[in-house]
matplotlib code that plots the C-alpha trace (Angstrom):
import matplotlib.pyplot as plt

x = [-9.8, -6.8, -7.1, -6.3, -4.1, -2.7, -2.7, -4.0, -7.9, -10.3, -14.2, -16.3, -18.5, -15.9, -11.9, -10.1, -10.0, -11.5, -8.7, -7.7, -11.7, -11.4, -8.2, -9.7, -12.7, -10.8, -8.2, -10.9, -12.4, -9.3, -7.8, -9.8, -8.6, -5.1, -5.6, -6.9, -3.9, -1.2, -1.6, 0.1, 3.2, 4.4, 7.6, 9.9, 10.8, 14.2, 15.8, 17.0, 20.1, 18.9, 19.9, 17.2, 15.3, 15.2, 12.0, 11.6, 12.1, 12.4, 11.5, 8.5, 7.3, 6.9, 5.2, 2.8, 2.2, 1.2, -0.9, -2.5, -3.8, -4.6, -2.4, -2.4, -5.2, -8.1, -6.6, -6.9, -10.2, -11.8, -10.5, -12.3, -15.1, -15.6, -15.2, -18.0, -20.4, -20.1, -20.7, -23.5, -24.7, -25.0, -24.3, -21.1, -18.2, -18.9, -22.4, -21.4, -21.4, -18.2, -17.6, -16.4, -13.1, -10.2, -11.4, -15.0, -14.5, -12.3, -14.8, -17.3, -15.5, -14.5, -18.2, -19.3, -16.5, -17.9, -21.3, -20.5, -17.7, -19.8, -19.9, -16.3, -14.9, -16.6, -14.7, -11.9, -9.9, -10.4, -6.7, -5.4, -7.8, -7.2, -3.1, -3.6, -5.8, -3.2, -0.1, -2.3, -3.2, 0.9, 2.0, -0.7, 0.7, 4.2, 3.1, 1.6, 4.2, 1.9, 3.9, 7.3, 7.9, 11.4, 12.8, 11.4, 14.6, 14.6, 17.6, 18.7, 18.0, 21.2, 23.7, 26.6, 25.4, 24.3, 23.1, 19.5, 17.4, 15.5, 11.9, 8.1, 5.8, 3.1, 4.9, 4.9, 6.0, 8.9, 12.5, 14.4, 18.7, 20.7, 23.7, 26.4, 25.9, 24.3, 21.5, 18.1, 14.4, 11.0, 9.9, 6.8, 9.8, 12.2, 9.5, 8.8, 12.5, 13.1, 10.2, 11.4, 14.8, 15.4, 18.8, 17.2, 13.8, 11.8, 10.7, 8.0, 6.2, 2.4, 1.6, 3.3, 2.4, -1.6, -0.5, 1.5, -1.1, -4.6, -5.7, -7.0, -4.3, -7.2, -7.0, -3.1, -3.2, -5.7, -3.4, -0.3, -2.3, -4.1, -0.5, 2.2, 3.5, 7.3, 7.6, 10.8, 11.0, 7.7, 8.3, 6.5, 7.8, 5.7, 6.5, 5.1, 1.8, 1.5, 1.8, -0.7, -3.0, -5.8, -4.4, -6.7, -5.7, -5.9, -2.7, -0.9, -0.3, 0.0, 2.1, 0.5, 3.9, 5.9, 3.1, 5.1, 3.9, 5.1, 4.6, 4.9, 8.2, 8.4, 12.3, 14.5, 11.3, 9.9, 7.0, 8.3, 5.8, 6.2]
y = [-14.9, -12.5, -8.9, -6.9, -4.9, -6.4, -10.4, -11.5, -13.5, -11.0, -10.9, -12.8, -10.1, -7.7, -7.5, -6.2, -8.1, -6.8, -4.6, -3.0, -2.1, -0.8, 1.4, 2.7, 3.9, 5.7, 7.0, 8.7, 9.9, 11.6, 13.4, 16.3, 17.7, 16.8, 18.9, 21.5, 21.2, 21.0, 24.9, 25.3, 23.7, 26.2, 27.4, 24.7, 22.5, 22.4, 19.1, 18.2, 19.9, 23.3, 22.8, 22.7, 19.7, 17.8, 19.5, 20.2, 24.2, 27.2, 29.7, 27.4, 24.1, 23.0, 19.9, 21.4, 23.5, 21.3, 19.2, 22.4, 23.1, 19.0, 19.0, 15.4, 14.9, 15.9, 14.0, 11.3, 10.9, 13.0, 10.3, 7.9, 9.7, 10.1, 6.2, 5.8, 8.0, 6.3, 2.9, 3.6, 5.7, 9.2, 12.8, 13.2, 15.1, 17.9, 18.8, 19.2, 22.8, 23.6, 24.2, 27.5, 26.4, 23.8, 22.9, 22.2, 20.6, 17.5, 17.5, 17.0, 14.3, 12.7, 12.3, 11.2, 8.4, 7.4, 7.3, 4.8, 2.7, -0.1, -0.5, 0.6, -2.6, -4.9, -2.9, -4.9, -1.7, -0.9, -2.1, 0.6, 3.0, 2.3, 2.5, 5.2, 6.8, 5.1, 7.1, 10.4, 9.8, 8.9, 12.2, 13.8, 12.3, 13.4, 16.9, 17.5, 15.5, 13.0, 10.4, 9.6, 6.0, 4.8, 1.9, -1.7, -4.2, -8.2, -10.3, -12.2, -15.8, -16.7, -19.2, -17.3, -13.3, -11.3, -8.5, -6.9, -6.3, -3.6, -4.6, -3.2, -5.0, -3.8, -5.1, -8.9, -9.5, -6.9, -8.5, -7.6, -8.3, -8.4, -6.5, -8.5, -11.6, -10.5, -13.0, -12.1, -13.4, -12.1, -10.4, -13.0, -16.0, -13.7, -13.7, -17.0, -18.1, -15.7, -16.7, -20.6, -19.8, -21.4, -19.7, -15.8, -14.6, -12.1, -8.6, -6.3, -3.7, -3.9, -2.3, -4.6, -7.7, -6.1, -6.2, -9.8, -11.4, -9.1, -9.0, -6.1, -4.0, -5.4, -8.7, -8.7, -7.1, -10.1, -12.9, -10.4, -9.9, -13.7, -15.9, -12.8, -12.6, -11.2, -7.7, -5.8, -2.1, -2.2, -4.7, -8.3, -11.8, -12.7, -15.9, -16.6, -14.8, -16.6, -20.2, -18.6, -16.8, -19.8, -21.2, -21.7, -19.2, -21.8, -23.5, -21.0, -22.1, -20.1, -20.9, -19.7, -19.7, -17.4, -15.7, -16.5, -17.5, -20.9, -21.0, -24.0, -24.6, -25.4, -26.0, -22.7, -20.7, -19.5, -17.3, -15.0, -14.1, -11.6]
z = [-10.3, -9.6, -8.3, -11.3, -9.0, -6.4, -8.2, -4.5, -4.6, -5.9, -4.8, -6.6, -7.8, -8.2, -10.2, -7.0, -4.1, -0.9, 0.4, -3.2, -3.3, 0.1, -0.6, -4.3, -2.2, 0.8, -1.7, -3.9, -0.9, 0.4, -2.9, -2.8, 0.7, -0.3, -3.4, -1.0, 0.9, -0.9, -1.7, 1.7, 0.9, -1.6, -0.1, -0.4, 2.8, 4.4, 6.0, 9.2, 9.1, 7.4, 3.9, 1.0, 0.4, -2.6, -3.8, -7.1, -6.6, -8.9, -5.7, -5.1, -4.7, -8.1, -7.4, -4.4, -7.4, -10.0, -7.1, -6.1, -9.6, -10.6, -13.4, -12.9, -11.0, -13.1, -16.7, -14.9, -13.5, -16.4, -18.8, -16.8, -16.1, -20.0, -20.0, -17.5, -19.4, -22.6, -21.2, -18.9, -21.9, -19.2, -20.6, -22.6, -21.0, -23.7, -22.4, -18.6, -17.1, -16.4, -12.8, -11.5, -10.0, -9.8, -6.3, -7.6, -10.9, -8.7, -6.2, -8.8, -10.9, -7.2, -6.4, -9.6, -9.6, -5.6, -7.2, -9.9, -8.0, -8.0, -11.8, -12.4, -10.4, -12.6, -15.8, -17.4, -16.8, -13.0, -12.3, -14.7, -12.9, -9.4, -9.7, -11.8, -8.7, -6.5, -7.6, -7.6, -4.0, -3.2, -4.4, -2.6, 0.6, -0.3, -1.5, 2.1, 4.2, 5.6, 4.5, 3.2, 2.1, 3.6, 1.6, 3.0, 3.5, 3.6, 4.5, 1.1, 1.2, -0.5, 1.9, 3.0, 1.7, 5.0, 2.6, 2.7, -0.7, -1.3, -2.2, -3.4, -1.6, -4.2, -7.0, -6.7, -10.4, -10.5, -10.1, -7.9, -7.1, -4.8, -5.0, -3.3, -4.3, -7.6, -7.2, -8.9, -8.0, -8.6, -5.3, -5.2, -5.2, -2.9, -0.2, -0.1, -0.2, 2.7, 5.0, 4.0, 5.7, 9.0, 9.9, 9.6, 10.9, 8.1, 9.5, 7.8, 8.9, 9.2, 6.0, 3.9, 5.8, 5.0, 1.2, 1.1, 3.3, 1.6, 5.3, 7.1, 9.6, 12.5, 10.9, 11.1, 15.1, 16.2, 15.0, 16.6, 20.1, 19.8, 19.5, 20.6, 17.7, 18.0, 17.6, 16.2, 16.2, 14.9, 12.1, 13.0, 12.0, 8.8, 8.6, 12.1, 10.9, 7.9, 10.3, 12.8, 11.0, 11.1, 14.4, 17.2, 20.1, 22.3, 21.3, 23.5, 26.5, 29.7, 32.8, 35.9, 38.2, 35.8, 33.6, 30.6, 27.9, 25.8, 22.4, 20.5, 18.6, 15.1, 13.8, 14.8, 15.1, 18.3, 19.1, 22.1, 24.7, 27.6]

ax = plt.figure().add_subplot(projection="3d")
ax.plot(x, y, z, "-o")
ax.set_aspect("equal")
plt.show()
């Protein structure tokens, strides 16, 4: 059975696979103090160079703003929530005391969503849910500047282009084109055709490598540290991951008069050791 978000294996007693679980948990978990935050990003931000960011601005951070006060936050999971309450036949929505502030009523509908995540992600409609929770958590992040997603690049497989595509690594169905040779693939087929490539090796960063893979970042770091993995300003060979991933670590090979390690070859890939 597929993960209802990510397409990837899901559990067996679940509809998301082990990581999506994970990441709906930790995501829940963390949109409260982001909400708390984001009241501290009012003023709007500046770039590098001094000139205004492209915050949405009308003398304030519109979108701290509307993160501040849940505009979208608390539709979201009170929709839900009301879900949750008629199927597990709990008190309606309209009964509940109503809490005496923003801050309380989403910590309130946070911990009531923790306390019945087990039965949610057996629900036909916890993929809708956790990308719905997903995207609140994303803009939380970018409300509070903890993180800024910077475009994700792959060489395009095509013989003769020496372009990059721009890709979503969570969006495995999405097509995607290049723009000089005007070629167009699925990202699922663009991957594969790119990591099938002998003439170019296929970077990612860790993140994305976790998503493409559904493995754990430790997961990912033991098969990096185990085979030494090639590293490239921080982005690792996938496709040498995806050969190694169930190797045994003792097909490396260590020699004792240089303290270099030889990795075995496989066509016009090779594993670089130091």
């Amino acid at each position: 059975m597929e993960c209802r978000l990510c397409l990837h294996q899901a559990n067996v007693e679940t509809l998301l696979c082990r990581r999506c679980s994970r990441s709906l948990k930790e995501n829940l978990t963390e949109i409260p103090q982001l909400q708390a935050e984001a009241g501290n990003f009012l003023v709007p931000g500046r770039t590098g160079s001094g000139s205004p960011s492209s915050e949405r601005s009308i003398g304030f951070n519109v979108s701290a703003m509307d993160y501040s006060l849940a505009s979208d936050i608390l539709p979201t999971l009170h929709r839900y929530e009301a879900m949750i309450r008629r199927g597990r036949n709990l008190t309606p929505p309209a009964l509940l005391k109503k809490q005496p502030s923003i801050q309380a009523e989403v910590d309130t509908t946070i911990n009531f969503h923790l306390s019945h995540l087990e039965w949610t992600l057996v629900q036909d409609w916890v993929g809708d849910f956790a990308a719905g929770v997903k995207e609140i958590h994303s803009k939380g992040l970018s409300v509070t500047k903890k993180f800024i997603e910077k475009p994700r690049r792959i060489p395009c497989p095509t013989d003769g282009c020496k372009a990059h595509v721009v890709i979503d690594i969570e969006n495995l169905l999405a097509g995607v084109t290049c723009l000089k040779c005007k070629t167009s693939w699925t990202l699922y087929r663009l991957i594969q055709l790119a990591m099938d490539n002998p003439n170019r090796r296929f970077w990612l960063d860790i993140e994305a490598i976790c998503l493409w893979l559904n493995m754990t970042k430790r997961e990912v770091l033991k098969v990096v540290n185990a085979h030494k993995i090639a590293k490239k300003n921080g982005l690792y060979d996938i496709a040498a991951i995806v050969k190694k991933r169930y190797a045994p670590v003792d097909e490396i090979v260590y020699n004792e008069d240089t303290s270099i390690c030889a990795a075995e070859k496989r066509g016009n890939n090779e594993i670089s050791c130091s």
